[in-house]
mmCIF file of the C-alpha atoms, coordinates in Angstrom:
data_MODEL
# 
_entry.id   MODEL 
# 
loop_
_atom_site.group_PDB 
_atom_site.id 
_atom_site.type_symbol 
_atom_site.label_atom_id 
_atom_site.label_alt_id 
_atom_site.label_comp_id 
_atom_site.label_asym_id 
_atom_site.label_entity_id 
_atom_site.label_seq_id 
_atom_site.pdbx_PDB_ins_code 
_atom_site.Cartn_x 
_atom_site.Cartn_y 
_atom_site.Cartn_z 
_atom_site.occupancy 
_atom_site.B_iso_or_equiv 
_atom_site.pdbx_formal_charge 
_atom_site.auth_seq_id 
_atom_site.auth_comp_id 
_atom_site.auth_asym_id 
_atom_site.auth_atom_id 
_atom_site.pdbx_PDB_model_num 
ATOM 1  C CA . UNK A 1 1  ? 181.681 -66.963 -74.006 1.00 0.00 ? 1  UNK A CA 1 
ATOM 2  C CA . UNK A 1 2  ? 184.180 -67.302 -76.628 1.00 0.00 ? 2  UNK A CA 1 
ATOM 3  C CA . UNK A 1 3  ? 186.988 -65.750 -75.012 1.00 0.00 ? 3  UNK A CA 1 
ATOM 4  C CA . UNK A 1 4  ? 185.990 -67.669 -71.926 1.00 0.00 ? 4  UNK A CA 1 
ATOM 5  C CA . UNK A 1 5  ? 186.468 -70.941 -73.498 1.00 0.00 ? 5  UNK A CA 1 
ATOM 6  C CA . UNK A 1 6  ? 189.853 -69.713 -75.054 1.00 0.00 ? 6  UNK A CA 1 
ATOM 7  C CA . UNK A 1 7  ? 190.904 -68.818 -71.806 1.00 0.00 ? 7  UNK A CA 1 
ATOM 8  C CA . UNK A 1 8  ? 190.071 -72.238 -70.523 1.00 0.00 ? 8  UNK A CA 1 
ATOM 9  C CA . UNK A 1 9  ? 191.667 -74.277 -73.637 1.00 0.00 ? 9  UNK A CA 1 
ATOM 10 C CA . UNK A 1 10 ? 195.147 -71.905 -72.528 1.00 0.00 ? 10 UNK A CA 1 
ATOM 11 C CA . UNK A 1 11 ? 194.698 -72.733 -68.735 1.00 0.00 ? 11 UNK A CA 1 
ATOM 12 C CA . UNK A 1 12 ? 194.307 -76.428 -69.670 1.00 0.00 ? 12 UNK A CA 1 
ATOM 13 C CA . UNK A 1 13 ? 197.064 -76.254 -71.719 1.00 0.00 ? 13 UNK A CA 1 
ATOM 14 C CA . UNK A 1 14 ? 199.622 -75.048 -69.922 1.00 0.00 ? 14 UNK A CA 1 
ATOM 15 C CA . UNK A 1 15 ? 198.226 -76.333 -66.600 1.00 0.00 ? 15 UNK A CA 1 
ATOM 16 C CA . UNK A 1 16 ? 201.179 -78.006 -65.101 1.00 0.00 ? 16 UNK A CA 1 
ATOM 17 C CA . UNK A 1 17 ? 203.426 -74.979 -65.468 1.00 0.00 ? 17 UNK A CA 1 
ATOM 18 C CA . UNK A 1 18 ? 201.149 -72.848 -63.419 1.00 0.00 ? 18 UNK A CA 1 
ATOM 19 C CA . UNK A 1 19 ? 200.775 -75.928 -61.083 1.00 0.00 ? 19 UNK A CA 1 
ATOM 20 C CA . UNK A 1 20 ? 204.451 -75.797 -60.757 1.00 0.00 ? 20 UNK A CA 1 
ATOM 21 C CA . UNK A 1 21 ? 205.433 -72.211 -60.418 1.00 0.00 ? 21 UNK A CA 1 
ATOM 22 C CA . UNK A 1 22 ? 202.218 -71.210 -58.114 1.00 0.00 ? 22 UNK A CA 1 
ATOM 23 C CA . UNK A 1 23 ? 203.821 -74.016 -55.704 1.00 0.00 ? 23 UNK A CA 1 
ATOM 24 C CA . UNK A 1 24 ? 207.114 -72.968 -55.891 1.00 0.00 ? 24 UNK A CA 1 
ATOM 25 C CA . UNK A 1 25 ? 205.780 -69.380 -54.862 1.00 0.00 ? 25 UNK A CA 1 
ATOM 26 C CA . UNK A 1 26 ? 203.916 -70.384 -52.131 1.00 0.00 ? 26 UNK A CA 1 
ATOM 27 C CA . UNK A 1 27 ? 207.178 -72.691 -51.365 1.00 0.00 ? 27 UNK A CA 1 
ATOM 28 C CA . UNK A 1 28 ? 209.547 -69.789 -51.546 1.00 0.00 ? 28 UNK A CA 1 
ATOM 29 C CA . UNK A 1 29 ? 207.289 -67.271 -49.718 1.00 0.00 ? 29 UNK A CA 1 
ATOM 30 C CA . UNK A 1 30 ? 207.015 -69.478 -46.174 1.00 0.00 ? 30 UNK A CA 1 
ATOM 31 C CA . UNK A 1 31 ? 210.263 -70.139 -46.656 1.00 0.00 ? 31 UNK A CA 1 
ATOM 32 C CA . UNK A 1 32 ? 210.869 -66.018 -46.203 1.00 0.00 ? 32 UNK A CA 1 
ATOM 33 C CA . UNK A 1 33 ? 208.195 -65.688 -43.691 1.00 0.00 ? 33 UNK A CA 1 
ATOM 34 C CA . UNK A 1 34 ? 209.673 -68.509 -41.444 1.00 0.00 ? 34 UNK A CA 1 
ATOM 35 C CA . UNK A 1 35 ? 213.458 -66.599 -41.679 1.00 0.00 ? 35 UNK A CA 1 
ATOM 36 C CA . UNK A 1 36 ? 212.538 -63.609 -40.948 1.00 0.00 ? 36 UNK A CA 1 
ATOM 37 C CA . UNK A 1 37 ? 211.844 -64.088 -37.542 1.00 0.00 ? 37 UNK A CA 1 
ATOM 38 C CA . UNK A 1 38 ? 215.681 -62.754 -36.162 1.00 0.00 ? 38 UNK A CA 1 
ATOM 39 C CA . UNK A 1 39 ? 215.356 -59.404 -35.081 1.00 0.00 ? 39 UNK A CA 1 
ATOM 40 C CA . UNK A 1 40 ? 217.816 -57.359 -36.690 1.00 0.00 ? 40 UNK A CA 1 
ATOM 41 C CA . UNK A 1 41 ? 219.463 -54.599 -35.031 1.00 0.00 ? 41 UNK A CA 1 
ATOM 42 C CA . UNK A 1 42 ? 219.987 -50.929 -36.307 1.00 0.00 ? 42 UNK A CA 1 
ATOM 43 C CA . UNK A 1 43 ? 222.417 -47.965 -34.921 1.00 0.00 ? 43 UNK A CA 1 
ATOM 44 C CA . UNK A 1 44 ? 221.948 -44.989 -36.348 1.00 0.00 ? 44 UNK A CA 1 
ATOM 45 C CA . UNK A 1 45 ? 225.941 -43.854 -37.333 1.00 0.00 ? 45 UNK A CA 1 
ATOM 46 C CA . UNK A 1 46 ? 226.939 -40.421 -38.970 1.00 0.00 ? 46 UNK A CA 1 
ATOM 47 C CA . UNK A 1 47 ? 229.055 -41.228 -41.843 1.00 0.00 ? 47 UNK A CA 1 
ATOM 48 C CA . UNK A 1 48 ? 232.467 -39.127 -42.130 1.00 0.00 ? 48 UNK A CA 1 
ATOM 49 C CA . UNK A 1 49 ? 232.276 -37.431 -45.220 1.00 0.00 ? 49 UNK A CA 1 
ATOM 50 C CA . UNK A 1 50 ? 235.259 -34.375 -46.763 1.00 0.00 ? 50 UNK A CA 1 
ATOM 51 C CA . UNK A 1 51 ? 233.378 -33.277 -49.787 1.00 0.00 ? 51 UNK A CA 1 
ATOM 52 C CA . UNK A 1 52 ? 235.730 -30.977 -52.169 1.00 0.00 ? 52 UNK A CA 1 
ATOM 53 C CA . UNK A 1 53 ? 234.330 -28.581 -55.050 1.00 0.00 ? 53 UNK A CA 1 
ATOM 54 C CA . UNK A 1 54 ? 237.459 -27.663 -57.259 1.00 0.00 ? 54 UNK A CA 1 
ATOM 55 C CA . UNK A 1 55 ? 234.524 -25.929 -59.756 1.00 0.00 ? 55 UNK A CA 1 
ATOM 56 C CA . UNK A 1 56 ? 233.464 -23.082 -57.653 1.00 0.00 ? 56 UNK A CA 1 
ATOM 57 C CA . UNK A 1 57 ? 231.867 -20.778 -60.701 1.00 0.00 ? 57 UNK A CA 1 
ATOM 58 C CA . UNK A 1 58 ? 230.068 -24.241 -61.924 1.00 0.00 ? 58 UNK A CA 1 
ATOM 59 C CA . UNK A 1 59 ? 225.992 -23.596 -62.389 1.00 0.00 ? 59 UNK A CA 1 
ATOM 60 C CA . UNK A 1 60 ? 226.133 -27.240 -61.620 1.00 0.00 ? 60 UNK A CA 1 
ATOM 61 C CA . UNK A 1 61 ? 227.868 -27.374 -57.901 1.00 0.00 ? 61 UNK A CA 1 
ATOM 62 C CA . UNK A 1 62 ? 225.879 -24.271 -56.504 1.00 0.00 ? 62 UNK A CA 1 
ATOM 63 C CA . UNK A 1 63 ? 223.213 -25.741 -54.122 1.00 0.00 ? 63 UNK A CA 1 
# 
């Protein structure tokens, strides 16, 4: 019961910075939700890569 009350005194305490940041979150957060309706479109692309191993007796370049 002690810690319980501690907890409580802390809450109280600091009560209007939880206030604050819990509403910003829930602010922020259907913010996101209501943007993210645009569908987003997505090709799937090959990139052109040349890669070049000038250290052919290297441990570290052998696959």
């Amino acid at each position: 019961m002690i810690v319980f009350k501690t907890y409580l005194r802390v809450v109280k305490k600091c009560l209007v910075p939880i206030i604050l940041y819990t509403s910003m979150l829930i602010l922020f957060s259907s913010i996101n939700t209501n943007n993210s309706n645009n569908e987003l479109s997505f090709t799937a692309e090959k990139p052109d890569i040349l890669i070049i191993n000038n250290d052919k007796d290297s441990k570290i370049s052998k696959p």
